[in-house]
C-alpha positions, 0 to 999 in steps of 0.5 A: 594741572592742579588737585581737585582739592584745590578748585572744589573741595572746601566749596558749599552749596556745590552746583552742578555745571557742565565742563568738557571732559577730555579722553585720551587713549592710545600706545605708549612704549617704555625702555627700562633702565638696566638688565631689562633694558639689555635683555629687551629695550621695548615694552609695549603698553595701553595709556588711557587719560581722562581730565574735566576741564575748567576754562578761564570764563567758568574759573571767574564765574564761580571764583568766589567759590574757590577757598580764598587762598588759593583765588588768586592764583587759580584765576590767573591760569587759562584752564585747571584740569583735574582727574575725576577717576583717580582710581582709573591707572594711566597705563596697563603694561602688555608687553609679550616676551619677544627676546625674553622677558615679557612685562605686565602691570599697571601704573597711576599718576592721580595728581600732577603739578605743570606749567605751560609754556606754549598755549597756541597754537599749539600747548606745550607743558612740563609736568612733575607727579608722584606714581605707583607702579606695579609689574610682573616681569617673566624672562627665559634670560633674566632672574624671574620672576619679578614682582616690581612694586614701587613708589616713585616721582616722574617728570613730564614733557607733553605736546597737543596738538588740536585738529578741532574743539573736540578731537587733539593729539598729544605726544608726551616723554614721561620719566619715572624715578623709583627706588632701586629693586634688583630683578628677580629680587624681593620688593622689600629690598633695595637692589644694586642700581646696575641690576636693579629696575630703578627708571622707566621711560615712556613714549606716549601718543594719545588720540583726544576726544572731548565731550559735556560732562555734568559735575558738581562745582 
């Protein structure tokens, strides 16, 4: 899982080359450390991942076009995925106020760094990754509203499961570490952790289809 940058971005005279791009999608569950966990230990949401793919055969056709610092290592890995819409966010919080505090928002995860530890038949990988969250929280039981904006850094364990070259499964445990903000508090304020939204979890189970992608390499 390594930038874009890394593969492409100093490259010349780009080609275009057809990669399998690989879309995700499926329900995620987030428990919420603190007050919000208390109130209401689930909130639902929508994750969405979309990654191009470069196996080992296309890495070594075109190794000479990847910035010789990074050659060596890059040619070693089976596969290097990369997000081409880095814009798109990983996970739309929807997330009704069932015992009373409902979630909205959305977060993005552009750029990870993993290592794999299991390739068949089965892959198995752990990853780390900065991110950006933003979530409205109302509540009847709670200090709202909340307007939670936030920086942070996650690590990631993640489970795929192929049924066939296009169609896989994947389950992932994502945590996220973020600064502490009270709730009901202000985004500039650094909040008590006892009252504070300060770590998200994430259960995910994403249904995979892959299909051709033309880009430029």
């Amino acid at each position: 899982m390594i930038p874009l940058l890394l593969v492409a971005g100093a490259l010349a005279r780009p080609k275009q080359v057809t990669l399998p791009i690989d879309v995700g999608v499926g329900p995620s569950a987030h428990l919420i450390t603190g007050p919000v966990f208390r109130d209401q230990p689930v909130h639902t949401g929508l994750s969405l991942s979309v990654q191009a793919i470069i196996d080992q055969k296309t890495l070594k056709r075109y190794r000479r076009r990847i910035p010789e610092r990074y050659r060596q290592m890059v040619t070693r890995m089976d596969e290097v995925r990369y997000a081409p819409f880095i814009w798109l966010p990983e996970t739309v919080f929807v997330s009704p106020a069932v015992d009373g505090t409902g979630m909205y928002g959305v977060t993005w995860r552009p750029v990870s760094i993993g290592l794999t530890w299991v390739k068949e038949p089965v892959r198995f990988v752990t990853s780390a990754a900065p991110r950006v969250t933003y979530a409205f929280l109302h509540s009847r039981t709670l200090p709202s509203p909340t307007h939670f904006l936030r920086p942070g850094l996650d690590v990631r364990a993640n489970l795929e499961i192929p049924f066939s070259d296009t169609v896989l499964l994947s389950m992932s445990w994502t945590s996220q570490l973020y600064p502490p903000q009270e709730v009901g508090g202000s985004i500039l304020r650094w909040g008590p952790p006892g009252e504070s939204i300060w770590h998200i979890g994430q259960a995910t189970v994403l249904l995979h289809v892959r299909f051709p992608y033309r880009t430029t390499f």
